[in-house]
Structure formats: structure tokens, C-alpha cells
N, C-alpha and C positions, 0 to 999 in steps of 0.2 A: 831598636827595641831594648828595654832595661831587663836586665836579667834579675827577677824579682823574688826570685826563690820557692816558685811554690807549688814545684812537681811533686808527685807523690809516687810515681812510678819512676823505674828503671829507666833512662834517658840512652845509655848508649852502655849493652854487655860487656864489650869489651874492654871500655876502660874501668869498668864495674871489676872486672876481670884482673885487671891488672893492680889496682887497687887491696882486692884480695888478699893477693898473692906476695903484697908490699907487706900487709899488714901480720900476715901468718910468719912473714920473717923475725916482724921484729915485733913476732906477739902483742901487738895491741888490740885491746879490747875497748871498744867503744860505749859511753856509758848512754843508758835510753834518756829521755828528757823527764821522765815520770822517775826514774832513779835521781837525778838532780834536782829535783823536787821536792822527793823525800830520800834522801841519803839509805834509811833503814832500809830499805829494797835493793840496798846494792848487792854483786854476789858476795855471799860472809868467806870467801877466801878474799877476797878485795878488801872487805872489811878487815878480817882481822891481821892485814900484810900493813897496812896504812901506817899507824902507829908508826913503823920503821924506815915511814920512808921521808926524806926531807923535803916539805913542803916549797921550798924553794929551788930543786935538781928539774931538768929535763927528764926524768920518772913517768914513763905513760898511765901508771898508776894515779897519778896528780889530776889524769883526768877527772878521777870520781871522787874529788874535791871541790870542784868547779859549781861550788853551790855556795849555800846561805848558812850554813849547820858546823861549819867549823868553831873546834875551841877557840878560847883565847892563844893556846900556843899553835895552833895550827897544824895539828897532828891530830887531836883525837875531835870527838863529834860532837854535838850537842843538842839538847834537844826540842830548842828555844833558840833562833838565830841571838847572837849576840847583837846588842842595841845598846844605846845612851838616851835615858832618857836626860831631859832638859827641865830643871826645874823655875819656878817664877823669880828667884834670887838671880836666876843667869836670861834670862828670858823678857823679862817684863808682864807677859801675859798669864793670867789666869789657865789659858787652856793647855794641858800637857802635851810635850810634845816630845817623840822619842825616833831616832835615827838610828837605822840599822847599818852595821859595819862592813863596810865592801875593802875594808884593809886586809880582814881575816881568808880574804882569796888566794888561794895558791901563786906560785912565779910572780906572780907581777903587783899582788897586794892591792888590786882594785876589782873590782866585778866587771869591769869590760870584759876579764875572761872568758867570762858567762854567752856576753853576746858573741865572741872572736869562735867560741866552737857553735854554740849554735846556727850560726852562718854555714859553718864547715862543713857538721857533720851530714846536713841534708845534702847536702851537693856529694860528697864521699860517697854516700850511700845508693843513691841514683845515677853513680857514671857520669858523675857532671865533672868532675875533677881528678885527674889523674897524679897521684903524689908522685911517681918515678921519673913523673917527666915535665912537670907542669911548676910553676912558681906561682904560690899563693900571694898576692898583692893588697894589702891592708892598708886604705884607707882612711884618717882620722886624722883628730888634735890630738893622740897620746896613749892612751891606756888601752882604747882597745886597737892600734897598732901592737904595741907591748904581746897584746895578748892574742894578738893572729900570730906573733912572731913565735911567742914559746909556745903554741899549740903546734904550728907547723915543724918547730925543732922536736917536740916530743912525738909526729910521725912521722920523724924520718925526710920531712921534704923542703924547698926553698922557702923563707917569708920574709917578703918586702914591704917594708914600712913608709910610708908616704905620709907625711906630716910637715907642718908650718915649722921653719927654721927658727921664729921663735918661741918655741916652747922650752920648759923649764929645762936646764942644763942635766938634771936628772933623769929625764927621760932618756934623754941621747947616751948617758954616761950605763945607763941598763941597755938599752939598747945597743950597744958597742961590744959587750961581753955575751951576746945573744944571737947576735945575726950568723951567718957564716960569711959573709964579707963584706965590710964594709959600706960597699959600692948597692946594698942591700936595703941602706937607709938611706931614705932619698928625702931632700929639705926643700920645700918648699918654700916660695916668698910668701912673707907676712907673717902672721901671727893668730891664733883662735878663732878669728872670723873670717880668718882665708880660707873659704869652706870651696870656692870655685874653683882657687889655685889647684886647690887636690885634684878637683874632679877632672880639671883640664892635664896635670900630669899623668892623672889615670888613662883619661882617653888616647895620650900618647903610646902608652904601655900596653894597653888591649890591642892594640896593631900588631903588636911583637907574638907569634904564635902559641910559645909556651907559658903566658901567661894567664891567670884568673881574677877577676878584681871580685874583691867581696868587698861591696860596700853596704857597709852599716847603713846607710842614710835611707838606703830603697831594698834592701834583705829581710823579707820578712818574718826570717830567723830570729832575727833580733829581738823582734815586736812581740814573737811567742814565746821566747824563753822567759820573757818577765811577764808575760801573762799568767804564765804558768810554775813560773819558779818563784820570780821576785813577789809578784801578788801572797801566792802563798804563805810566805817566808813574814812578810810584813804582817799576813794576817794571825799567826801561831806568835809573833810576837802581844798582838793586839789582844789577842784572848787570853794569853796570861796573864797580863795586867789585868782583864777583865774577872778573872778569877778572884781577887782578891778586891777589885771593882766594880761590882756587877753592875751601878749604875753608869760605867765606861760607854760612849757610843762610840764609831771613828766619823769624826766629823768630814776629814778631808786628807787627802794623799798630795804632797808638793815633792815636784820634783821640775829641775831645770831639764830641757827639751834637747840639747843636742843633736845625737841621732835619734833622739825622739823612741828611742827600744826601751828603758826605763821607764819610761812615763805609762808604756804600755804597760805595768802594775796596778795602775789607777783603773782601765777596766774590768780587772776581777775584782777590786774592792768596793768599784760603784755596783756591781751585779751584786757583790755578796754584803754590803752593809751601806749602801748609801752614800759613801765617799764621795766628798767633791774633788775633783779633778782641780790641781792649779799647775800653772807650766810659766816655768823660770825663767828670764833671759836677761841679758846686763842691758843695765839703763845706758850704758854706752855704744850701745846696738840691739835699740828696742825691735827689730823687726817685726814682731808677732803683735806687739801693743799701740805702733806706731807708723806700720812700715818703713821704721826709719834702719840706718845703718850707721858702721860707725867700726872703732875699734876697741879691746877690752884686753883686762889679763886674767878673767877668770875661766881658768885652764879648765877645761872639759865638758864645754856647753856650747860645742862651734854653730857657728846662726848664719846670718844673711841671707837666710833662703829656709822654705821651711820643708822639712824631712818628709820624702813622701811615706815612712812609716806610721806617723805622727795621726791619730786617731782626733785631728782636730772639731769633728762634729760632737763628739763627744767631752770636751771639756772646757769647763766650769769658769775657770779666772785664768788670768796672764797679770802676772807681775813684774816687776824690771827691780834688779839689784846692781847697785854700782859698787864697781871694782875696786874702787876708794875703800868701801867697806869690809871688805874682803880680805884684801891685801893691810889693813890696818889692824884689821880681828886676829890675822893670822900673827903677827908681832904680839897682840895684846896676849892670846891664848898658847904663845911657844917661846915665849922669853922666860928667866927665873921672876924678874922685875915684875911682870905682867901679871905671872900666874900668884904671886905675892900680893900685890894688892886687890887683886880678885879673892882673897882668901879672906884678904884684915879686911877690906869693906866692904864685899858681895857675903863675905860669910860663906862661899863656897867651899862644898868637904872634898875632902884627901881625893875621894874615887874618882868623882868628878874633874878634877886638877889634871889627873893622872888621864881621865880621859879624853882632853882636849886633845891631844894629838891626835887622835884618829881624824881626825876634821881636817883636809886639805880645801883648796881654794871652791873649786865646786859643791863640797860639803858645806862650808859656813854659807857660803850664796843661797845652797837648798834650806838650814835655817833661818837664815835671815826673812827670806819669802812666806818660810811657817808662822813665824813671828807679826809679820804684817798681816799675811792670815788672817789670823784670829783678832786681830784688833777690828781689819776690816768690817770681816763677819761678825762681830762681838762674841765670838766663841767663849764658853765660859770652864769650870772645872770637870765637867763631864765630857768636851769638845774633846777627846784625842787627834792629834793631826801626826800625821805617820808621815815620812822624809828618809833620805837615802844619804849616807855618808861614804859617798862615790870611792875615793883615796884618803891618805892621811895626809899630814904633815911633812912627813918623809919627804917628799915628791916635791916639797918645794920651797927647801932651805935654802938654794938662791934666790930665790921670789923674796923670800924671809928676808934676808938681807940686803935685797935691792929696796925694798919697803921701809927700814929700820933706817937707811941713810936716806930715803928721800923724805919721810914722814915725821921722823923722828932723830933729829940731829943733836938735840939734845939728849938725845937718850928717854927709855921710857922709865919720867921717873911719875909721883904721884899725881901729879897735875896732867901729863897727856895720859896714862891709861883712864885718870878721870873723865878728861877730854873724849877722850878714844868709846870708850862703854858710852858713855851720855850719847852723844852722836850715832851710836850706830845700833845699839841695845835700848837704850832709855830712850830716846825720843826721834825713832829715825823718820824716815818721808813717807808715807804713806800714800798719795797723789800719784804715785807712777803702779796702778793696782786695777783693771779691771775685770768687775763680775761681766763675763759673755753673756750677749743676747742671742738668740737665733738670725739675724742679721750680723752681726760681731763675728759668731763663727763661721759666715759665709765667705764674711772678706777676707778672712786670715785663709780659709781652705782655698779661696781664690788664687792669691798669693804664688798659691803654691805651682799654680799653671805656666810660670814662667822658668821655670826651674826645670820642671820636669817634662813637658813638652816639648816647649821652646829649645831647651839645651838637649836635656838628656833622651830625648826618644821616644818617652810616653805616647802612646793614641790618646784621644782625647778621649776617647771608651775608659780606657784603662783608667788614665786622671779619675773620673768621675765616680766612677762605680765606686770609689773609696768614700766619697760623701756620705753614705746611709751606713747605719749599725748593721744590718744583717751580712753586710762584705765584711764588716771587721769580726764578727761571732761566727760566721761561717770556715773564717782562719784556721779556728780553733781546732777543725776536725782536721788537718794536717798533722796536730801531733801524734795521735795514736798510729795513722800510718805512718811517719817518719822513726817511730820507735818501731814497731814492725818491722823497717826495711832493716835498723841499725842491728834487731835481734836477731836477724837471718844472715847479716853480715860475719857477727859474732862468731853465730854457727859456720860460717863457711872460710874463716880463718881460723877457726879453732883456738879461740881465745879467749872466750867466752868461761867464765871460772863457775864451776856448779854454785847455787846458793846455799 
């Protein structure tokens, strides 16, 4: 049976108990899911200690950072998620499109943080996991390994990272200064669509007694915290703009599927303004558009099989972005060379320039998809299309360089960033894009029954019942009681800071 996350009661006192009594030591305070939603609700001793603490330390206080609301420097709040918007001079398209920054997240500088505790802290709260004894096991292609790892260091307990051996050199190199030994980070064969490899090293690991696997893929932590956080956070971006654009609608929410807990933003924007749903994967392992398979290097979108968090009756298009384009953007937009002729003949200004780093390999992939979007759709100036800029730049200065000697040997001078923009900005493929029919998303939900049955355990009850919207809206009432359990936690480790 999959362990799917969605007790709402006390499972077992005693490790509830001990748990506690971990936590009372080493005073942490656990923050509710409606506080990481809206930061302003957090207790104002927390608030006003933050400012002094270093957004990058093992600080239990980092937990109530774990949102959308941070500055630019990453200490203080704000009160409009930070975003890029994307103009027609970098875009090709009429319709605006703007990306919110998952760089500006605590320890690990990508928003997998986000999903790595909401995983955690329902389980914590109901006795489902015992930190004094138990090793928290994370699951993924990268970030949010990262971010089970510094969740579990900042209380106190073991986290094991289980990830594809080839992923970017910077993963491992943060992960190295992170773990408590070693033997902590475990590599798997393959690369971003070794999505099985994981699952079958996991299955070895859950035999072993003191272990917990949180996996993203089937945790429906995951799925709630961007229903409820990332939706929001996208949507106080949208209305700012709207402010100053009253005639703004949001046309559509794109985001690459992965473990499929991001995407789950798209249905509070379809409930709250009509947003179409599009979900992203490399044209190098279309699964969801193709059932095909295959291999890619755009780091943080693992496929082959589709997520059983993944609200597939409910969304709109599947598109396919090849990693070509990706891996050659990320050259054109982090070279001096690049961001130079992007200035003398895109016309591009300073902010903008400055803001291309924030765009790691998942991020350009989720613009590029926005991009074909709106052409698809003939979206026009009013079309807002909202998107997620996953990690930065950072994360993949060996990718950068492994791309710069295979793509570009001569060096990027004016003729391949010409080459480079024309090709993947100005005129890219748009053929690998479908609008879903209600037959369309039956077979991609189908899909899904070989995954999760077949391998991982599902009943065939369980499978299905995710098919219709009122199983995925009925989720929703999970959060109040999992905030509930967390506020009674609080109170019973005494950690809890008056507001």
C-alpha cells in the first residue's frame, strides 16, 4: 500500500510523544501551512528575529521562510512574491508572461523546499515519523532531495538523498556540506528520467526499519502546499499587475510536471480566474504527449511515468521542450558574450540582463512552453500566462560549460547567439503542443495505472478515485486540520513564539 499522506489524525502517541520532546529540546517551532502562505501571520517574535538570521544556516527559524514572500536579499519580506516578467523583445509573443522566483528560497535556493517540509510536517504531526530514531529518505532528481536534506538537518534528524548520479555536479557539491555522512547520498543509475531507478532503491531502503521514504511523486503534501501557497503567491503577483492593468486577465499557468506538486498551483488559478492548465515535459521523453520515453538533461522535471499527485483530469495542454533548447538558452542568457548581444540587438534593458540568472534549466523549459502557449492559443496582450522559475543559474555552471563546448566551439560570438535566439525564441517548433480532449486525458490518467498499481501498490480503488475533481477539492480540507494538529504541536513543545 502507498503511503500517501492524508491522515488527519494522530497515527501513533507515542512517537507523537517522542517527537515532542525532540522538538522542545531543540526549540523548534513548526510553521502552520496558512502562515507560509501568508508570511504576515507569522508569530512577530519570528518575524522581527528573521532579518538576523542567515538565510542560508541550518536556523530552525528558516522554516518560516519556506515561502513565496522573500526579498531580493533574502532576509527581509515582501509583499508581492518577487517575479520577472518577460517582455515581446525577449519572448516573441504578444501575450505577457511573468515567472516567479523559486531562487529567493531559503538553504537550497529553489522552492522544492516548500514541497520537502510539507511532506514532513503532516507526518511529524500525526506520529507518523519519529525524528530521534528514524532517517528521513528523499526521494527525487535534485532540489527537493536538497530540501528534505536541510529540513531534516534543521530538526535535528538523519536525511537521505536518493537521486540520479547524473545530475548537475552542484547538486552533489551542496549536498556534500549538508548531509551528516556521506554514505547519506545515495546515486543512482541514470540521469532525470531515472524516475524507477529511485523508486526501486527506495523500495530497498523501506525494508531497513528505521527508515521513511517521503516521496514527492505520490505525497499529497506536496500537491497541497502549491495549491495553497504557490497558487496564491502567483495569484498577488497577477493582481498587481492587474492594478495598474485592469484590463490583465490570466489566461494560463505553465509549469513542467515532475512530481507533479507544482503544477498543482494551476488548480487554484483555474477555480479562481480561469487559467488553463499546461504541463511540461522534454520532447526527449514525451511520456505524457506521446507515451513515449527517452532521455533528457533538463534537470528537474523527472518523467517516465506519470506522478500519482498529478491532477491530470484537470489540465488543459501538454507540451514537449527539447533540451537542445535549454542547455543552449542557458549559454546564450549566462555568458558576458550572450547577454551583450542580447542588449545591442534584442534591445534588452539592464534589470532584465541582471535578471536572466535566476532561470536554471527547468525554468527556461517552463518559459519556453509559455512562449509556445500563447502562439498556440493566439493569446494576445491582455493573455497574462503565469510560470515558475523552479532554481537559478547557480545550479548549473557545469551543464553551462558542458553546453558551451559541445554547442558552441567557436565560441558564442554574434552569428550563434543569432543562431541560438532565432532557433529557440524567434521561430521555435510548435508541433510537439497538445490542447487535451476529455478522451486525451483519459489516456495520459490511464498511463498512470502501470506505475502505480502494477509497481507501487495502489488498489485499483485508490488509482481511480483520483480521476474526478471532487477527490482532488476534497484534499483541500486536509490543510486546516494539518495546521491544527501543527498549532497544538507548537503548544506542546513550547515553541510556539506569542504573535
Amino acid at each position: 500500500m502507498l503511503r500517501l499522506g492524508l491522515e488527519r489524525d494522530v497515527v501513533d502517541e507515542d512517537v507523537l510523544a517522542r517527537a515532542v520532546g525532540a522538538f522542545r529540546e531543540r526549540r523548534v517551532a513548526l510553521p502552520t501551512f496558512a502562515q507560509l502562505a501568508d508570511p504576515a501571520r507569522a508569530p512577530g517574535a519570528v518575524r522581527d528575529a528573521l532579518p538576523d538570521v542567515d538565510p542560508d544556516a541550518p536556523d530552525p527559524r528558516n522554516l518560516f521562510r519556506v515561502h513565496w514572500f522573500n526579498a531580493a536579499d533574502r532576509r527581509g519580506r515582501v509583499d508581492v512574491p518577487g517575479a520577472v516578467w518577460l517582455p515581446e523583445e525577449l519572448t516573441g509573443v504578444r501575450a505577457p508572461i511573468f515567472a516567479v522566483l523559486g531562487d529567493r528560497f531559503p538553504m537550497i535556493r529553489a522552492h522544492k523546499v516548500l514541497a520537502a517540509y510539507a511532506c514532513l510536517a503532516p507526518r511529524l504531526v500525526t506520529g507518523q515519523f519519529d525524528p530521534t530514531s528514524q532517517r528521513a529518505v528523499w526521494p527525487s532528481t535534485g532540489n527537493y532531495c536538497r530540501g528534505g536534506v536541510a529540513i531534516s538537518r534543521i530538526l535535528g534528524c538523519r536525511g537521505v538523498a536518493v537521486l540520479p548520479e547524473g545530475m548537475s555536479a552542484e547538486r552533489f557539491e551542496w549536498l556534500a556540506r549538508w548531509v551528516a555522512d556521506p554514505a547519506d547520498v545515495i546515486r543512482t543509475p541514470g540521469t532525470e528520467s531515472n524516475v524507477k531507478e529511485i523508486y526501486d532503491e527506495c523500495r530497498r531502503l523501506e525494508a531497513e526499519p528505521d527508515v521513511r521514504i517521503f516521496n514527492q511523486f505520490c505525497e499529497f503534501g506536496n500537491h497541497l502546499a502549491h495549491v495553497t501557497c504557490t497558487g496564491p503567491a502567483l495569484e498577488r503577483v497577477f493582481l498587481a499587475a492587474r492594478e495598474a492593468r485592469p484590463e490583465l486577465r490570466l489566461a494560463a499557468f505553465v509549469s513542467a510536471t515532475g512530481s507533479a506538486g507544482t503544477i498543482g498551483a494551476g488548480d487554484w488559478l483555474k477555480d479562481r480566474h480561469g487559467a488553463r492548465i499546461v504541463a511540461v515535459e522534454a520532447l526527449e521523453c514525451p511520456t505524457l504527449l506521446y507515451n513515449g520515453f527517452g532521455e533528457h538533461n533538463i534537470q528537474g522535471i523527472g518523467d517516465k511515468h506519470v506522478p500519482y499527485i498529478h491532477n491530470v483530469t484537470n489540465t488543459d495542454v501538454v507540451v514537449a521542450i527539447s533540451d537542445r533548447a535549454t542547455d543552449q538558452l542557458t549559454v546564450l542568457f549566462n555568458t558576458d558574450e550572450g547577454r551583450r548581444w542580447l542588449a545591442r540587438e534584442r534591445g534588452l534593458r539592464p534589470e532584465l540582463l541582471e535578471a536572466l540568472p535566476h532561470f536554471g534549466l527547468s525554468s527556461l523549459c517552463n518559459v519556453l512552453a509559455a512562449i509556445e502557449t500563447a502562439k498556440a492559443l493566439d493569446l494576445g496582450p491582455e493573455d497574462a500566462i503565469a510560470t515558475i522559475a523552479t532554481d537559478g543559474a547557480d545550479l548549473y555552471v557545469s551543464e553551462l560549460e558542458k553546453a558551451r563546448a559541445r554547442d558552441f566551439p567557436g565560441g558564442v560570438d554574434d552569428a550563434a547567439a543569432a543562431a541560438t535566439f532565432e532557433e529557440h525564441l524567434r521561430a521555435p517548433p510548435t508541433e510537439h503542443l497538445l490542447v487535451l480532449t476529455p478522451r486525451d486525458r483519459d489516456r495520459i490518467f490511464n498511463l498512470g495505472y502501470f506505475t502505480w498499481v502494477e509497481q507501487q501498490g495502489a488498489t485499483v480503488a485508490q488509482f481511480e478515485e483520483r480521476r474526478g475533481q471532487a477527490f482532488w477539492r476534497g484534499l483541500r480540507e486536509l490543510v486546516p486540520a494539518w495546521d491544527a494538529l501543527i498549532e497544538d504541536f507548537n503548544r506542546r513543545t513550547g515553541a510556539s513564539a506569542p504573535a
